[in-house]
N, C-alpha and C positions, 0 to 999 in steps of 0.2 A: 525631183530629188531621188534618182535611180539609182541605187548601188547595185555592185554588183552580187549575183546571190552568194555565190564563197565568199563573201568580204570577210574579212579577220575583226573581230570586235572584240577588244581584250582591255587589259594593264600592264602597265610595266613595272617592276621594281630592280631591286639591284641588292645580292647579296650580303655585302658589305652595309646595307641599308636597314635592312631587313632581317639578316639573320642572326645577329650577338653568335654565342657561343665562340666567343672566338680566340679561345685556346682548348674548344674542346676535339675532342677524337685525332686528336694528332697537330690538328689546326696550328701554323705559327703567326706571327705578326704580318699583317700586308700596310702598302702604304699609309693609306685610312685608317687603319686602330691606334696611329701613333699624332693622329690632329683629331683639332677641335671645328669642322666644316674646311672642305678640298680648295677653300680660299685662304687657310692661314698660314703664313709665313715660316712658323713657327712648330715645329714638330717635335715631338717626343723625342728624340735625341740628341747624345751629347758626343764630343768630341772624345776620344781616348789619346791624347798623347805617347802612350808609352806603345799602346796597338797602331795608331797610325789609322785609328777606323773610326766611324760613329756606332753608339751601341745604341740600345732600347733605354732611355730615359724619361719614363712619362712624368708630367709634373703631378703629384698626390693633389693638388687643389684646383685640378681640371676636373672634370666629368667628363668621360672619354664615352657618351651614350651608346656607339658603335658596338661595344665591348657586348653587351646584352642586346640592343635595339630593340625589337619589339618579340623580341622572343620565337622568330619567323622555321630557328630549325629544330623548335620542339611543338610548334603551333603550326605547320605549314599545312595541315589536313583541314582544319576547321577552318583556314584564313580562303584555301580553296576549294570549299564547300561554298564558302559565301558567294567568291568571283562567280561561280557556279549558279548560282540562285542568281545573279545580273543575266545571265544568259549568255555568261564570256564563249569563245570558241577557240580562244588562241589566250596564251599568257608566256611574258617575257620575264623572266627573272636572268641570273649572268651565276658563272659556276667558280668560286673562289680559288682562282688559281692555289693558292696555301692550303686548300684541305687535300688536293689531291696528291699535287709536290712541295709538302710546307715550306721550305725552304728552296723550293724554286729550281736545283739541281742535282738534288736527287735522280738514282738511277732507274729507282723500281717507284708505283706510285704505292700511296695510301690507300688500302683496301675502304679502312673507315668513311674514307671522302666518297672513292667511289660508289660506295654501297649508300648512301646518305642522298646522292644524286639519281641515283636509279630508282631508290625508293617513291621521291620527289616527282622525278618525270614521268613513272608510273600511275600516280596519282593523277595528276595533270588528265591523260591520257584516258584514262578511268571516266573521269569526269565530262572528256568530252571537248577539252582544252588542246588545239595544238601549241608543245613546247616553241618557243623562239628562244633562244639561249646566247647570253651572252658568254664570250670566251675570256675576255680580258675587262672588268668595266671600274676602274681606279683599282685594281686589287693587288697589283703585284706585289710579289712578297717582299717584304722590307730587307730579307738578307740577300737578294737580288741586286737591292743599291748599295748597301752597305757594303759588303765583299766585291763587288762586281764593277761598282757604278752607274748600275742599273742598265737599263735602253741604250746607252750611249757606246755601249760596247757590245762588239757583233758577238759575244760569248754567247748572249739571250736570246738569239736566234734558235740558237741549240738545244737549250733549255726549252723557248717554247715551242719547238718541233717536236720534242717528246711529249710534250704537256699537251699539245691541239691532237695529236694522234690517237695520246691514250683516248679522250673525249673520244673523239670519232668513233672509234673499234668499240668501244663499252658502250657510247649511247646512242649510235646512229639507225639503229633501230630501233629508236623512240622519238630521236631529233631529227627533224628535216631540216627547220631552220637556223640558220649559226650567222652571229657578229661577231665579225673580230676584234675592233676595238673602241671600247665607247669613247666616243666624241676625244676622237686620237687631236682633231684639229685642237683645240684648246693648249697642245703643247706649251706654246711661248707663252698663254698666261700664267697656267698651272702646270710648271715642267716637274715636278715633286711626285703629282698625280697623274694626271695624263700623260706625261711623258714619263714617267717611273725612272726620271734622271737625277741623279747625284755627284756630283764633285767629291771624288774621295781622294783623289793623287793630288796632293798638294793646293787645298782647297785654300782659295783667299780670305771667307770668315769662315772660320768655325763656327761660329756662334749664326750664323748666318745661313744654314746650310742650303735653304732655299735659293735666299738673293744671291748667293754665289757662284752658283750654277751659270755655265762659260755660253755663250750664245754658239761655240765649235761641239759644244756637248749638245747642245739641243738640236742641232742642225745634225749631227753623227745619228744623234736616236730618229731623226726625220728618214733619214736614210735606212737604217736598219729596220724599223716598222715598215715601209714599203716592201722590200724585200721577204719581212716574214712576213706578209700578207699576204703578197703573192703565192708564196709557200703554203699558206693555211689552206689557199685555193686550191693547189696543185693536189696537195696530201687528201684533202675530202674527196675529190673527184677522184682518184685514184682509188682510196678506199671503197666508196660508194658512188658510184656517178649523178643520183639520185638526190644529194646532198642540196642542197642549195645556202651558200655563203653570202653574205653580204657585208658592204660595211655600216659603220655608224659614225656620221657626222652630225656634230651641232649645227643645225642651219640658222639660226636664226639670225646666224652672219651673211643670208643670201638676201633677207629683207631690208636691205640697207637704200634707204632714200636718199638722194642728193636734195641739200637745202631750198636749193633753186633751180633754175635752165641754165645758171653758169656755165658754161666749158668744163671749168676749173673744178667745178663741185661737182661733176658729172662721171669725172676723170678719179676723183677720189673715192668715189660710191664702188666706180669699178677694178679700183686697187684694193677695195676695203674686203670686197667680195673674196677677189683674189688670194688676198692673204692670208685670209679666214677658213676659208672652206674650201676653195676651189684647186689646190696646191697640194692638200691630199686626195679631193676628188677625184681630178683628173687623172694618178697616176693608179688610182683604185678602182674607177673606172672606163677609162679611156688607153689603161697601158701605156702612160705617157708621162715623163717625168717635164712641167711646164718649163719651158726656155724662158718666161720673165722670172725664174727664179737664179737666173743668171746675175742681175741685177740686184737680186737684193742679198743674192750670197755677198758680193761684192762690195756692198754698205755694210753687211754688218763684220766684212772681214774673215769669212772663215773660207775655208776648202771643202765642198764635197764631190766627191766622184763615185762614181758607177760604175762597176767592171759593163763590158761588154756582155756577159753572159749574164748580170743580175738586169741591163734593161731589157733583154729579151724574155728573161723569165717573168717581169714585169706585162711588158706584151702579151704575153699569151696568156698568163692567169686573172685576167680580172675576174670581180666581182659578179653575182647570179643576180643581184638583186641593190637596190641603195636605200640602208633605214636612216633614219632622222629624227634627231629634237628639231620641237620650234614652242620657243612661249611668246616672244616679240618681236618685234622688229625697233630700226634705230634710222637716225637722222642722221648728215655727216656735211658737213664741209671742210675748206680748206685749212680754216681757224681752230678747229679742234683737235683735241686727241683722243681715240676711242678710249672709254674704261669698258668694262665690263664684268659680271658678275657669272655665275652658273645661268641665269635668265637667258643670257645673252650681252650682246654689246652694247653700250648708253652713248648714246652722242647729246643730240639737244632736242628738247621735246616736240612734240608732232602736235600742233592745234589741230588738225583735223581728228584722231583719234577722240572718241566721246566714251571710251571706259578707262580708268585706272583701279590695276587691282589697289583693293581696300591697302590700307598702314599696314603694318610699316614696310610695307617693300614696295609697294605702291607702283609695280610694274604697267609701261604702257599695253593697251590690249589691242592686238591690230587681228581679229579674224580671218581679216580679206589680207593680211602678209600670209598667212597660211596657203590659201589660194596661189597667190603669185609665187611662195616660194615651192609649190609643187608642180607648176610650169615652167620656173624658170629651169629647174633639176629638171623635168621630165623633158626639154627641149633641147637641153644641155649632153644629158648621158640616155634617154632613150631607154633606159632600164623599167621594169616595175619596182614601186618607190612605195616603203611602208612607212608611217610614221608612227614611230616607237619611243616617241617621251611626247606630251601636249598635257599643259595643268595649270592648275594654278594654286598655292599654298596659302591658307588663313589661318589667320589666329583664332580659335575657335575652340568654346568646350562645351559640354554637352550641359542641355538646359536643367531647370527644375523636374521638366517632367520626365527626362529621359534621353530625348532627342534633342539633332541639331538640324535646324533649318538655314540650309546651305544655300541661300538664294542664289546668289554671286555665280558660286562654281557650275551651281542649273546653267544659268544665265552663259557663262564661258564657255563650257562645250556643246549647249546649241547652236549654239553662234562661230565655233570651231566646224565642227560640225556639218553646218552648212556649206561652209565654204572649202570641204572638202569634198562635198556632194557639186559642188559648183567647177571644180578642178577636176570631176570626173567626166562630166558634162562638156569640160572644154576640149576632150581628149586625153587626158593624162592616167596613165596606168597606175593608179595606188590599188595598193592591195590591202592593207588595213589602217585600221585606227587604234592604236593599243595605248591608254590614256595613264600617262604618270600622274602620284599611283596610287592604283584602287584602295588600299589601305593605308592609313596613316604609318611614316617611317621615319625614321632619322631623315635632318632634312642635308644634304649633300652638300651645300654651300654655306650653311650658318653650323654648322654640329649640334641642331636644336629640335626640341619635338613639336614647340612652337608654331613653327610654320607645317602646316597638316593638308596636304593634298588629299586625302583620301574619302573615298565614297564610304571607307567603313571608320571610324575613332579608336583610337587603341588611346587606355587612359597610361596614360606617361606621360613627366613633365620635364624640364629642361634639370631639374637639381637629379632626375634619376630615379625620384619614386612615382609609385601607381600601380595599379593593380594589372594592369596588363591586359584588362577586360576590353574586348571587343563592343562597338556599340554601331548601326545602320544610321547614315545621315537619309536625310530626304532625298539630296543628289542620287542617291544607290538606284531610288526607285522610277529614276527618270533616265537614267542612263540604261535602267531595264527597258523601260517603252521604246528606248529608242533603235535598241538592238533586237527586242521584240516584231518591231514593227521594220526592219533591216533599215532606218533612217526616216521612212517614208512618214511617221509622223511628225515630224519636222514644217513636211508643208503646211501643216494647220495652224 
């Protein structure tokens, strides 16, 4: 169990998760402060007939937890004091598109934002933490969809060419490493939030604004995200050559099992791959826009094209680096139809798997998809591969005496763990483990505080009260050993 000595051993969190304040220092609405978890249908706004636009509409009998979350941009010194005391070296948090350009097209940024991020990544730095920084991670700002119709229109290229630059020029002498867009793949399930698309020209439900959204819109924002990727690459390397860019896909769409040795089930594991992850991989890392996407533009009816000068520019800007979620893996044949949640994909359950996480989300646990999906990516694109989400969320509160004894989550990232100590061993270049997330946050897929990944407790509850007091689980003090000891106590 050899890692290597730089390994990165960190957490990850996400702004919008993590940080409430979120109309303070200029700060306006992003996608997230107007839902209840990045799976609901249903967002805070309403149709204006007479504007022809959707506005800010929260319903008063939601709990919109986001809005404060754990209080992360008035606490963020003590919450990385703690990481600090695990013996982190690296931590990944993402920079609110909306505090810098609240409104997303603005000319000049927000000094308040920037000043609030420099402060932040100083600290980090202080401490001993390399930043990893996310650029875009569900945050876009709501009057980006609303005036705009978000992604879907190449206006937002423009917009976030100002926005990744300012980053660059103000904090590239703190940040080496940058994602551009969290788990961009997720588009077609969560086009609202990962794709930051909207239907505003003549939308079919109003009332609907999610389910409305044209599968020619979401295919437009597939295309324009390429493109400002490419670009994010280009602008950083020009800036500082020094930079290093990566992207962020969900993989847990790479551990897809065929039910059987069918043909037919064999063929769909490798379509499921395809359509999930490997459709923005390819073009983010390979400089190559896939030709089976020929075929399914074609099903689903729409038109996309590519100037000659946006696939070269493609071509020649990939990516420095490939980061990743993974929490599962999934089963598929030709009888189903994927669902899937923020976990990842569900098809039909795996008998050989011997963990499910506890109620109620009771996700499959597959260690060793971990493994295979940092081969199958490291065989695939050849890059150095960090993985920047791995966890798992309990319902959990702190006992009588003080503490919570985390067995489970022990139990989940030794076992992760390993068998990324086993995928290093196979040949595969990963460069860290950064485990979502170290502290308890708003949880991203339910809008609940419920569900608690965290090595540290933050007392809050789903109705929005609690003291906001920090508490250390058990897990904190073994995820120390383990980056104490750079993995190697593990063999024991």
């Amino acid at each position: 169990m050899v890692f290597p000595k730089d390994f990165m051993w960190g957490g990850a969190i996400a702004a919008n998760q993590y940080e409430g304040a979120w109309l303070e220092d200029g700060k306006q609405p992003n996608v997230t402060d107007v839902l209840v978890g990045i799976m609901s249908r249903d967002p805070g706004i309403a149709w204006n007939s007479k504007t022809g636009k959707y506005e800010l509409a929260l319903d008063p009998n939601k709990a919109y937890l986001s809005h404060t979350a754990v209080d992360g941009y008035h606490r963020y010194k003590e919450d990385l004091e703690l990481m600090a005391g695990m013996g982190f070296n690296a931590f990944r948090t993402s920079i609110a598109w909306g505090r810098i350009f609240p409104n997303g097209d603005e000319e000049k940024p927000n000094e308040a934002g920037l000043a609030f991020y420099d402060n932040m990544f100083s600290c980090m730095r202080e401490l001993g933490m390399e930043p990893v920084i996310t650029l875009s991670h569900y945050e876009t700002p709501l009057h980006l969809l609303t005036e705009y119709g978000g992604w879907s229109n190449p206006k937002l290229i423009e917009f976030w060419r100002r926005y990744v630059t300012t980053c660059f020029e103000r904090f590239g002498s703190k940040v080496k490493y940058w994602l551009t867009f969290n788990e961009v793949n997720a588009l077609f399930r969560m086009p609202f939030v990962a794709g930051g698309v909207l239907t505003i020209k003549n939308p079919a439900n109003t009332s609907d604004p999610v389910g409305s959204t044209t599968l020619q819109d979401q295919w437009d924002a597939y295309h324009n995200f390429l493109v400002a990727n490419a670009q994010t690459v280009k602008i950083a390397h020009q800036i500082n050559p020094e930079l290093k860019v990566g992207c962020m896909l969900t993989c847990s769409g790479v551990a897809i099992y065929p039910h059987n040795c069918d043909p037919a089930n064999i063929r769909v594991a490798l379509e499921a791959q395809r359509n999930n992850v490997f459709y923005f991989g390819d073009p983010f890392c390979l400089g190559i826009v896939p030709t089976y996407l020929n075929k399914r533009w074609r099903e689903d009816g729409v038109t996309v094209k590519f100037t000659d000068d946006e696939l070269e520019l493609i071509r020649k800007n990939t990516v420095d680096f490939f980061s990743f979620s993974y929490y599962r893996s999934t089963v598929v044949d030709t009888a189903i139809n994927l669902g899937g949640d923020t976990s990842g994909l569900s098809g039909i359950d795996n008998p050989f798997l011997k963990d499910k996480a506890p109620q109620p989300w009771g996700w499959p646990v597959d260690p060793d998809g971990l493994r295979y999906t940092l081969n199958v990516l490291y065989d695939r694109y050849h890059l150095p591969l960090l993985i920047v989400e791995n966890g798992v969320g309990l319902d959990e509160n702190l006992g009588e005496d003080g503490t919570i004894n985390d067995d489970f989550r022990t139990h989940y990232i030794e076992e992760h763990i390993k068998n990324v100590g086993l995928a290093i061993d196979d040949g595969v270049d990963c460069r860290g483990y950064l485990y979502w997330g170290p502290i308890d946050v708003v949880s991203a897929g339910t809008g609940e505080m419920k569900k608690r990944y965290g090595f540290v407790y933050v007392d809050r509850f789903n109705d929005g009260h609690g003291t906001l007091d920090r508490a250390i689980k058990q897990s904190y003090y073994r995820y120390k050993e383990i980056i104490e000891s750079n993995g190697a106590c593990l063999e024991q």
